[in-house]
mmJSON file of the N, C-alpha and C atoms, coordinates in Angstrom:
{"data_MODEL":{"atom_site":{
"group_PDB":["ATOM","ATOM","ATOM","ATOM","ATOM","ATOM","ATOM","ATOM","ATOM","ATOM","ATOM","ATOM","ATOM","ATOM","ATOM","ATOM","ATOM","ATOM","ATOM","ATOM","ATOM","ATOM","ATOM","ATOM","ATOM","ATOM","ATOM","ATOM","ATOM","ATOM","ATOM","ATOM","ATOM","ATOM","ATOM","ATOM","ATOM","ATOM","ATOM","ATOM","ATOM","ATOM","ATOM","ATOM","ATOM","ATOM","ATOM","ATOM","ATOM","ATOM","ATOM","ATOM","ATOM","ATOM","ATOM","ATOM","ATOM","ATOM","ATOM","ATOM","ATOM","ATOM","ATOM","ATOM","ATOM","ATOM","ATOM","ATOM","ATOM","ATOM","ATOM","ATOM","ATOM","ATOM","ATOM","ATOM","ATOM","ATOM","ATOM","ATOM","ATOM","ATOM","ATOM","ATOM","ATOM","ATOM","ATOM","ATOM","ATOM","ATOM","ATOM","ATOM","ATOM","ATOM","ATOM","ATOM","ATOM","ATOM","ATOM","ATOM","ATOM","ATOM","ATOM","ATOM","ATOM","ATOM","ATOM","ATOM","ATOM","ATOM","ATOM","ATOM","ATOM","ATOM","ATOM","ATOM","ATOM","ATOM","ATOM","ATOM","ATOM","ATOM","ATOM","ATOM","ATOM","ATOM","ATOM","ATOM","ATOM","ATOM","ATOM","ATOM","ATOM","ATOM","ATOM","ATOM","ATOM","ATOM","ATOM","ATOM","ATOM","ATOM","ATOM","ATOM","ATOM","ATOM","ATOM","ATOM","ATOM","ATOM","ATOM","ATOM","ATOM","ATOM","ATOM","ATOM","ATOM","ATOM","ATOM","ATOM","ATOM","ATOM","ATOM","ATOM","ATOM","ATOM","ATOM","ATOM","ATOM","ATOM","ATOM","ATOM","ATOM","ATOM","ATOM","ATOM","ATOM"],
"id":[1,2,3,4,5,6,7,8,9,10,11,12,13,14,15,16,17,18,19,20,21,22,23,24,25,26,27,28,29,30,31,32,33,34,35,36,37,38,39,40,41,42,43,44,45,46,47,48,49,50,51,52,53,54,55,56,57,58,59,60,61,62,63,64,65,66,67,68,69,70,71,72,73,74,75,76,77,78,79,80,81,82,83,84,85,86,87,88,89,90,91,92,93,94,95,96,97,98,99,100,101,102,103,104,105,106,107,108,109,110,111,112,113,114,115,116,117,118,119,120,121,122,123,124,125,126,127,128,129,130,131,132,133,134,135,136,137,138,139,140,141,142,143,144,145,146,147,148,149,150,151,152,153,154,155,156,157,158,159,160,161,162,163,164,165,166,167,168,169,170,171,172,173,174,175,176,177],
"type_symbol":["N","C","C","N","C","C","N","C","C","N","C","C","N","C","C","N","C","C","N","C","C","N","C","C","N","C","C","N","C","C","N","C","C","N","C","C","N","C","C","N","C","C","N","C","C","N","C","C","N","C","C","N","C","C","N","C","C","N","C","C","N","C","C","N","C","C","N","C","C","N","C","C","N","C","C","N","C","C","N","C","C","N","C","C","N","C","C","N","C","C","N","C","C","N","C","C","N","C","C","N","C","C","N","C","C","N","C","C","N","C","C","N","C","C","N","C","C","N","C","C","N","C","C","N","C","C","N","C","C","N","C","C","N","C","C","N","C","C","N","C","C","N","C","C","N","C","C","N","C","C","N","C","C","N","C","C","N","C","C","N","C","C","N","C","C","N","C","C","N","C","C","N","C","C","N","C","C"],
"label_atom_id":["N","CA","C","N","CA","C","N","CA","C","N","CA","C","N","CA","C","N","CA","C","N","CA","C","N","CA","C","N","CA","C","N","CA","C","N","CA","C","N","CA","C","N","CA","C","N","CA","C","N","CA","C","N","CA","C","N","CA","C","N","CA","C","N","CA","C","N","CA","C","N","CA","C","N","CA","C","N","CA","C","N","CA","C","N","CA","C","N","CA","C","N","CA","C","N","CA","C","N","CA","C","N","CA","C","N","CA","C","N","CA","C","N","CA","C","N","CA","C","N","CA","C","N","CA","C","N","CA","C","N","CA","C","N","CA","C","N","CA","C","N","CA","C","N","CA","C","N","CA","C","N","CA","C","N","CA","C","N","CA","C","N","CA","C","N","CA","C","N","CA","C","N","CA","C","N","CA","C","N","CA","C","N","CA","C","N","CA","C","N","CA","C","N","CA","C","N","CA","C","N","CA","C","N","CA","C"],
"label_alt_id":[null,null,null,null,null,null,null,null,null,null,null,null,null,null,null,null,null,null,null,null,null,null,null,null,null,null,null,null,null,null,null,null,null,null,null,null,null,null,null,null,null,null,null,null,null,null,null,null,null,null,null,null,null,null,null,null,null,null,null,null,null,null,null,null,null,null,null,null,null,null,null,null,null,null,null,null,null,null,null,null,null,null,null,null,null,null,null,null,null,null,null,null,null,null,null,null,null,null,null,null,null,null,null,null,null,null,null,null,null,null,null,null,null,null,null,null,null,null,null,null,null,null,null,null,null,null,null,null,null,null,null,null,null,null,null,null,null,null,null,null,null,null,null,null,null,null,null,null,null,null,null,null,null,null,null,null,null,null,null,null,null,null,null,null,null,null,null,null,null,null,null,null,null,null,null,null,null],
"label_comp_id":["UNK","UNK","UNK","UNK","UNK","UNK","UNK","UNK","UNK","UNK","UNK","UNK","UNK","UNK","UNK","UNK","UNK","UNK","UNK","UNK","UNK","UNK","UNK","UNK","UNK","UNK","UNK","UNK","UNK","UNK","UNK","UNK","UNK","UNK","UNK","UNK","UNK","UNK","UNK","UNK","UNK","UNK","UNK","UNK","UNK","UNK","UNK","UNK","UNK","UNK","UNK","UNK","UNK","UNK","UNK","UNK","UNK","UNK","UNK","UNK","UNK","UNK","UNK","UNK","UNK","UNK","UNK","UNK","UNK","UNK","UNK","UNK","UNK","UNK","UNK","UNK","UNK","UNK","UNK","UNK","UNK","UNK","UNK","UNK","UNK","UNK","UNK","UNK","UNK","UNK","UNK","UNK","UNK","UNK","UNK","UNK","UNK","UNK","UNK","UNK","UNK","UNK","UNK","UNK","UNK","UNK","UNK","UNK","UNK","UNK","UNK","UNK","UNK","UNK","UNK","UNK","UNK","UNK","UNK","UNK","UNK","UNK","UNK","UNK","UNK","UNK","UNK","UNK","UNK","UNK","UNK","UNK","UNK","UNK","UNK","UNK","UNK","UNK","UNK","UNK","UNK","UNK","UNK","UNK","UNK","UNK","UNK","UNK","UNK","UNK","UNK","UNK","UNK","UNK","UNK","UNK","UNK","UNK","UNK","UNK","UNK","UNK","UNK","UNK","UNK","UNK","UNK","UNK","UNK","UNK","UNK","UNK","UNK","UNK","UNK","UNK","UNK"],
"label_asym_id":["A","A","A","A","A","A","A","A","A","A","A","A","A","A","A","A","A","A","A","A","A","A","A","A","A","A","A","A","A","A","A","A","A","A","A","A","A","A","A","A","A","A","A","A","A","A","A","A","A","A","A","A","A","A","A","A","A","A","A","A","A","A","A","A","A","A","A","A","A","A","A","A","A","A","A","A","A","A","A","A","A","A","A","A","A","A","A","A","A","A","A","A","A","A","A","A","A","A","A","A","A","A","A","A","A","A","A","A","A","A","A","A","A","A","A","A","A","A","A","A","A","A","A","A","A","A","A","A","A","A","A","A","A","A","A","A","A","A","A","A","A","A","A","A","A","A","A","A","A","A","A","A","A","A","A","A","A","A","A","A","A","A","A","A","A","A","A","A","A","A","A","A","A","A","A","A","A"],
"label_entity_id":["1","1","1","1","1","1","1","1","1","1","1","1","1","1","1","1","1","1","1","1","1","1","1","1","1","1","1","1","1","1","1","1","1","1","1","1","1","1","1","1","1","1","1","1","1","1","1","1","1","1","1","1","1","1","1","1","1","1","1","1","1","1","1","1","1","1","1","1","1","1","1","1","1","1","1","1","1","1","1","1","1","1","1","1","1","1","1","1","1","1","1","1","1","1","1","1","1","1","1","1","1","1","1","1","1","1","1","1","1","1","1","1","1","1","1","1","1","1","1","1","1","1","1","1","1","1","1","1","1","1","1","1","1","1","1","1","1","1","1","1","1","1","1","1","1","1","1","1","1","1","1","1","1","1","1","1","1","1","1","1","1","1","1","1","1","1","1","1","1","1","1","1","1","1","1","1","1"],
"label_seq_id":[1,1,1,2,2,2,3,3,3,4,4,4,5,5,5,6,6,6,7,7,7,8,8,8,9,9,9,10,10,10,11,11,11,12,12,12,13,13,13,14,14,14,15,15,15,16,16,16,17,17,17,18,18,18,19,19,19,20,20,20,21,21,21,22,22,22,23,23,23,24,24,24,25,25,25,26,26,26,27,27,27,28,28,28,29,29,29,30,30,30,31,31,31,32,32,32,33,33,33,34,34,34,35,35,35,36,36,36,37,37,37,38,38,38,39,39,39,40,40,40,41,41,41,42,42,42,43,43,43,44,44,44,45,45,45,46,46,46,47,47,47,48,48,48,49,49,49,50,50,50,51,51,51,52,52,52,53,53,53,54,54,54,55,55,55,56,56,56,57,57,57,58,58,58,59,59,59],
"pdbx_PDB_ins_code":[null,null,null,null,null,null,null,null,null,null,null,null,null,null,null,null,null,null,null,null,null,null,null,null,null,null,null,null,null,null,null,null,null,null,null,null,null,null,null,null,null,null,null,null,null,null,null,null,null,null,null,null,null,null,null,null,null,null,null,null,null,null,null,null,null,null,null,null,null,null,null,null,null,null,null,null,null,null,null,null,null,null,null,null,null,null,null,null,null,null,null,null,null,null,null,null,null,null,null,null,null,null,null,null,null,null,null,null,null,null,null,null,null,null,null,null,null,null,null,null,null,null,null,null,null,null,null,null,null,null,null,null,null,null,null,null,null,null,null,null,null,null,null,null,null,null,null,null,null,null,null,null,null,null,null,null,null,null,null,null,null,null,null,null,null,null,null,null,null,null,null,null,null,null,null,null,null],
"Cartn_x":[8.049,6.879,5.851,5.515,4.365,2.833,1.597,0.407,-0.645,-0.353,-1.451,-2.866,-3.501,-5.05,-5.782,-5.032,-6.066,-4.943,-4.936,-4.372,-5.0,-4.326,-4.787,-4.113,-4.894,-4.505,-4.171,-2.907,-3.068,-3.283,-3.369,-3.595,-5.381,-6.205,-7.6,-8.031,-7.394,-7.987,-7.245,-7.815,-7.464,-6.398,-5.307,-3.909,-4.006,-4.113,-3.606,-2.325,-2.226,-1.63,-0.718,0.869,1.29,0.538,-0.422,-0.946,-1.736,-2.21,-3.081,-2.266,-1.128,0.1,1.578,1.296,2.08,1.045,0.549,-0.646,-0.908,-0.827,-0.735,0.408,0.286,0.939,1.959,1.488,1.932,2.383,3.031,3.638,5.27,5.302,6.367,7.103,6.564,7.026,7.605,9.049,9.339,8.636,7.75,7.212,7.372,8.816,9.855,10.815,11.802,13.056,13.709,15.259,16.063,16.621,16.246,16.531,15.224,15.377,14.248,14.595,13.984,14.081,14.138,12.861,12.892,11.733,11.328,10.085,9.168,8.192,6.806,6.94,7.388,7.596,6.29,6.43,5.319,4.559,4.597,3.961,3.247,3.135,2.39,1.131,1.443,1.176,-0.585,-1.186,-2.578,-3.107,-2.719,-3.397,-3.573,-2.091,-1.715,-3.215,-3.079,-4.4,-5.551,-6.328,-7.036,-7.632,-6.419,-6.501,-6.698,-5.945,-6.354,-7.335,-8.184,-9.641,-10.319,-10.129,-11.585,-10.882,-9.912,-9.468,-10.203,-10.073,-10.655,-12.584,-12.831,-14.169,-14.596,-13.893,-14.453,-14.468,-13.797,-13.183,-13.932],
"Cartn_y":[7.852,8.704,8.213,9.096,8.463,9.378,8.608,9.541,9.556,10.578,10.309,10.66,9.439,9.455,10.305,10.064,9.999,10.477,11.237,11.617,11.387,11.001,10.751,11.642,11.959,13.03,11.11,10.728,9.611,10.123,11.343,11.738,11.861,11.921,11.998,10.555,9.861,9.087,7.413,6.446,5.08,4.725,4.345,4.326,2.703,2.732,1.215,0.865,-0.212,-1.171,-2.262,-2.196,-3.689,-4.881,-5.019,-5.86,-6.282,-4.917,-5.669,-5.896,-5.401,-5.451,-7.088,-7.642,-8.585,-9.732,-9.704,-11.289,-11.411,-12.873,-12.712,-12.753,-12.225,-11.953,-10.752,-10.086,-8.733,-8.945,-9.83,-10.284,-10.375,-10.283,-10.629,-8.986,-8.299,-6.552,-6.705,-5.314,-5.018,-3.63,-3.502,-2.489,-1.32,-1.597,-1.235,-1.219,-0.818,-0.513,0.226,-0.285,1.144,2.283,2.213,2.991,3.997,4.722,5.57,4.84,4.871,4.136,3.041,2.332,0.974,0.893,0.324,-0.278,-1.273,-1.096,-2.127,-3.124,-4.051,-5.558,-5.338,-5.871,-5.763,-7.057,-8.076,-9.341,-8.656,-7.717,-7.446,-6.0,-5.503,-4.352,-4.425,-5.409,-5.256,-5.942,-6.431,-6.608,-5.65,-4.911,-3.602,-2.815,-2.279,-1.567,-2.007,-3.794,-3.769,-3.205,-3.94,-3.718,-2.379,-1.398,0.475,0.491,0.03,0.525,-0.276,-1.405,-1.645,-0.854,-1.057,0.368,1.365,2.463,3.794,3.828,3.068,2.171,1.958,1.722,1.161,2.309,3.296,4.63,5.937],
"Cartn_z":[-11.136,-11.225,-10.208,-9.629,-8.643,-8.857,-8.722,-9.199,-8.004,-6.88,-5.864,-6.33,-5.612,-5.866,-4.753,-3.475,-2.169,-1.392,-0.746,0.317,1.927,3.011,3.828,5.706,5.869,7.794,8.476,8.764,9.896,11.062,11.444,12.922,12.512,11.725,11.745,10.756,10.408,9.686,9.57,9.422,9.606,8.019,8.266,7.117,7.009,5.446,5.307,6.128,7.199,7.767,6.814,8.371,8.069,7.645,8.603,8.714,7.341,6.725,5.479,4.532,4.67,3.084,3.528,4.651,5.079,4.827,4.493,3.533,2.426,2.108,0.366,-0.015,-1.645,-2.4,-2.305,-1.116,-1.018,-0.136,0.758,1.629,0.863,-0.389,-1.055,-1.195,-0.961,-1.487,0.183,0.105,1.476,1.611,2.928,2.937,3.972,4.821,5.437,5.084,4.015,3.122,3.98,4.026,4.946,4.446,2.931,2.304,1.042,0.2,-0.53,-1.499,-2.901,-4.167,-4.545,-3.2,-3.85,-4.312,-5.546,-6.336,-6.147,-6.147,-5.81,-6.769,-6.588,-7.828,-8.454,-9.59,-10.839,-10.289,-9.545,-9.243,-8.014,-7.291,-6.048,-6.617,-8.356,-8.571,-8.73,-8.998,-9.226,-8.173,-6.787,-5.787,-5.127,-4.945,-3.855,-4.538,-6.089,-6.458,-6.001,-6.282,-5.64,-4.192,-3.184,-1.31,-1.428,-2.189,-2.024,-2.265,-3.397,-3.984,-2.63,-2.068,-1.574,0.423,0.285,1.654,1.427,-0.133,0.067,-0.218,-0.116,-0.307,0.831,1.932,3.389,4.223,4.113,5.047,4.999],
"occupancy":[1.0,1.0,1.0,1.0,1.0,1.0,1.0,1.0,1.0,1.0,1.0,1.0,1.0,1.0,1.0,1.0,1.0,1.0,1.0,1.0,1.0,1.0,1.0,1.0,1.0,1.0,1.0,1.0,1.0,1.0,1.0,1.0,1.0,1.0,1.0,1.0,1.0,1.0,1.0,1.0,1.0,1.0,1.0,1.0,1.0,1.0,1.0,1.0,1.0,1.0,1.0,1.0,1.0,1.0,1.0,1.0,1.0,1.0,1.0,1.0,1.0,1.0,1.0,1.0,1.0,1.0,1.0,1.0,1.0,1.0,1.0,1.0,1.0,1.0,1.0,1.0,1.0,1.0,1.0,1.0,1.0,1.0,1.0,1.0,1.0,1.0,1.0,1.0,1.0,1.0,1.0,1.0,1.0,1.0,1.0,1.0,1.0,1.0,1.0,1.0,1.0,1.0,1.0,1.0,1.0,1.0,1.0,1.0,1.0,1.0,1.0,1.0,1.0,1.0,1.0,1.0,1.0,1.0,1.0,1.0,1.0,1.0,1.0,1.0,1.0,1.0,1.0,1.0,1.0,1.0,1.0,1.0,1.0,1.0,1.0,1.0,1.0,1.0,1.0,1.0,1.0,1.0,1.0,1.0,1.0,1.0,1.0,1.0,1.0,1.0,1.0,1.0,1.0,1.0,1.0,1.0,1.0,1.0,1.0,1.0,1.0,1.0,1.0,1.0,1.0,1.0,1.0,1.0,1.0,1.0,1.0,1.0,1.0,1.0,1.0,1.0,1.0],
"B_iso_or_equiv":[0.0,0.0,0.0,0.0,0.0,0.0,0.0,0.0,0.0,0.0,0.0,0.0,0.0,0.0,0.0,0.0,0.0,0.0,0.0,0.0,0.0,0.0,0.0,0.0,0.0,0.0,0.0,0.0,0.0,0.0,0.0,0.0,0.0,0.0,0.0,0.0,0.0,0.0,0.0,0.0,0.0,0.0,0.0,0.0,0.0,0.0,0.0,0.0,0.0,0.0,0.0,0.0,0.0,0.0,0.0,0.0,0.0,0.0,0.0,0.0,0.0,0.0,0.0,0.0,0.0,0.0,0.0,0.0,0.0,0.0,0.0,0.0,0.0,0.0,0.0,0.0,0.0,0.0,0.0,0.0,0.0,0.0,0.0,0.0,0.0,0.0,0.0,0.0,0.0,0.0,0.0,0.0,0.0,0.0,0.0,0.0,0.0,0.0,0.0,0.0,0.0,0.0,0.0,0.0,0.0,0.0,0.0,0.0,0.0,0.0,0.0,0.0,0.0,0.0,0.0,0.0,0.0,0.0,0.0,0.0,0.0,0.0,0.0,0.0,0.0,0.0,0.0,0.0,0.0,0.0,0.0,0.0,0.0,0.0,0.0,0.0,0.0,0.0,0.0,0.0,0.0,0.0,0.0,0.0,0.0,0.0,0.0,0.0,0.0,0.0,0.0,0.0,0.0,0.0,0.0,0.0,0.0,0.0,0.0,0.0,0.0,0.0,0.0,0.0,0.0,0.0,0.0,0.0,0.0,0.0,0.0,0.0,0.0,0.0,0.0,0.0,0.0],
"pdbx_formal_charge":[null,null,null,null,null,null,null,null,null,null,null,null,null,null,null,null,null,null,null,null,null,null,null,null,null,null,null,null,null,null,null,null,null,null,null,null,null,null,null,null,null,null,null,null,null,null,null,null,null,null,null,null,null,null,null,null,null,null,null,null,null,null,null,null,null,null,null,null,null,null,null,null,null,null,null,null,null,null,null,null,null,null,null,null,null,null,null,null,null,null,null,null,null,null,null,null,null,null,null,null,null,null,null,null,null,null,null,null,null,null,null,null,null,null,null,null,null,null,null,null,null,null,null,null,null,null,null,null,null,null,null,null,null,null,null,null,null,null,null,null,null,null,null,null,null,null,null,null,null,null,null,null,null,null,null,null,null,null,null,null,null,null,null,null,null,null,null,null,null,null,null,null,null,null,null,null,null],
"auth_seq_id":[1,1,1,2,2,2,3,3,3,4,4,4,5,5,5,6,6,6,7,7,7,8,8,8,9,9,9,10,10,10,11,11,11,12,12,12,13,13,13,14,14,14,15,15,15,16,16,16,17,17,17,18,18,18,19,19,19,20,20,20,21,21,21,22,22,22,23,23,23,24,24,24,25,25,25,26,26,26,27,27,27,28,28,28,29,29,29,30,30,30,31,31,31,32,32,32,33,33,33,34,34,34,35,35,35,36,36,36,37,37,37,38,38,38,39,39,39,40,40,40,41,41,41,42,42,42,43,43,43,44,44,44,45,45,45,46,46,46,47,47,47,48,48,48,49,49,49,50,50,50,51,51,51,52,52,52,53,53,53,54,54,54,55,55,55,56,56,56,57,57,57,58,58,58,59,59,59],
"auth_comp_id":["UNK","UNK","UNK","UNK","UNK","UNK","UNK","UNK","UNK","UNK","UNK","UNK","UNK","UNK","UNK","UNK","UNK","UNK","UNK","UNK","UNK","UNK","UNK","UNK","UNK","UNK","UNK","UNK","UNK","UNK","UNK","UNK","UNK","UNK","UNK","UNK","UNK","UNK","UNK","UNK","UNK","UNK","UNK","UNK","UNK","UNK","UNK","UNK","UNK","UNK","UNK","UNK","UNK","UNK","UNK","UNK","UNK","UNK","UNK","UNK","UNK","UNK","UNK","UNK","UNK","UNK","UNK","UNK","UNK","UNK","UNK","UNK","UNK","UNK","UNK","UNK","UNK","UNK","UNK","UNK","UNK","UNK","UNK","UNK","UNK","UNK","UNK","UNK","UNK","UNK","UNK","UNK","UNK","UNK","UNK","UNK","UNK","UNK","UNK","UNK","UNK","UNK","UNK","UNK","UNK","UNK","UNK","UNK","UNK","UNK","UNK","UNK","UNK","UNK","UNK","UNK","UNK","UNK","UNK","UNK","UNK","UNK","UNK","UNK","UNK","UNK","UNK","UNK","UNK","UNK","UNK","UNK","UNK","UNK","UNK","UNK","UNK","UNK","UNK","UNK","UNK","UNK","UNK","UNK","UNK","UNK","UNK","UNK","UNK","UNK","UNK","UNK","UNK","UNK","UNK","UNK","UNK","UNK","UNK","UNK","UNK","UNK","UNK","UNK","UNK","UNK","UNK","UNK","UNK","UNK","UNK","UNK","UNK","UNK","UNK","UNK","UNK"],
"auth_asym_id":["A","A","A","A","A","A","A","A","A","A","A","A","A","A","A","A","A","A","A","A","A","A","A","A","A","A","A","A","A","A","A","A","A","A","A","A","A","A","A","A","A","A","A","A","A","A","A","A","A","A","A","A","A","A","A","A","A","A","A","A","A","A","A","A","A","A","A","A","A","A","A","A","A","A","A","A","A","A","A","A","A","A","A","A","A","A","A","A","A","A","A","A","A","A","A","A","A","A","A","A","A","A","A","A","A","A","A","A","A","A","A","A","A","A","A","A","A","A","A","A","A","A","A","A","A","A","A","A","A","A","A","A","A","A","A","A","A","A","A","A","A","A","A","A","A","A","A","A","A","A","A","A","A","A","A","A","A","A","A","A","A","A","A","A","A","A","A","A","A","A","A","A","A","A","A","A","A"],
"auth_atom_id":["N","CA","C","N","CA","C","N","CA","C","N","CA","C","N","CA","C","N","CA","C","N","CA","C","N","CA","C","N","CA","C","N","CA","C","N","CA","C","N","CA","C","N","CA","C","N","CA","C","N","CA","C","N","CA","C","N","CA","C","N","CA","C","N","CA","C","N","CA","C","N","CA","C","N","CA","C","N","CA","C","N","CA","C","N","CA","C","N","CA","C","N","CA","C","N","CA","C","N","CA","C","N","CA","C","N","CA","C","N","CA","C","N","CA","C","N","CA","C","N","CA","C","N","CA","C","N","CA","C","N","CA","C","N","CA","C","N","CA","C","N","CA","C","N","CA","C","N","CA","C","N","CA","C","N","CA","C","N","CA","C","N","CA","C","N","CA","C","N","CA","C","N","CA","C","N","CA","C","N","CA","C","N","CA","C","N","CA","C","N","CA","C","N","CA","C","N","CA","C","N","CA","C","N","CA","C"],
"pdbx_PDB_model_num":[1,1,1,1,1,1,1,1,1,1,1,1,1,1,1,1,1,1,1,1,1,1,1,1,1,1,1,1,1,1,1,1,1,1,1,1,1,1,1,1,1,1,1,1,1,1,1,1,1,1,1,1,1,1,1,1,1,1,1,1,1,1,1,1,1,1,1,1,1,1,1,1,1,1,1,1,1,1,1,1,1,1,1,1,1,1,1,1,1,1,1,1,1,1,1,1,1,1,1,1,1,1,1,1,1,1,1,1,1,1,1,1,1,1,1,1,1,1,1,1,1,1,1,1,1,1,1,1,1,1,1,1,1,1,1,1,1,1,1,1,1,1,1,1,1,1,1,1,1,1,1,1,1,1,1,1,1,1,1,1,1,1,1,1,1,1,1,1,1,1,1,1,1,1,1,1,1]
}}}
């Protein structure tokens, strides 16, 4: 199940980055899969929320 909050234009607007999801704790999730149906580990799930809230906060 997935529940979008925020939708985002990357051709008009700045997209959470490698770069902010490869540090940390969240360095531990793959965020390049070669495949569809892989799951956000439950150990990366309330930072990833944080980094979104203070991303859609800055933009």
């Amino acid at each position: 199940m997935i529940d979008f909050d925020t939708l985002l234009n990357p051709e008009k607007e700045k997209i959470l980055g490698l770069d902010i999801l490869q540090h940390g704790i969240l360095a531990n999730q793959i965020w390049t899969p070669r495949a569809s149906g892989v799951l956000i580990k439950h150990e990366v799930v309330n930072e990833l929320e944080q980094v979104w809230a203070n991303f859609i906060k800055l933009r």
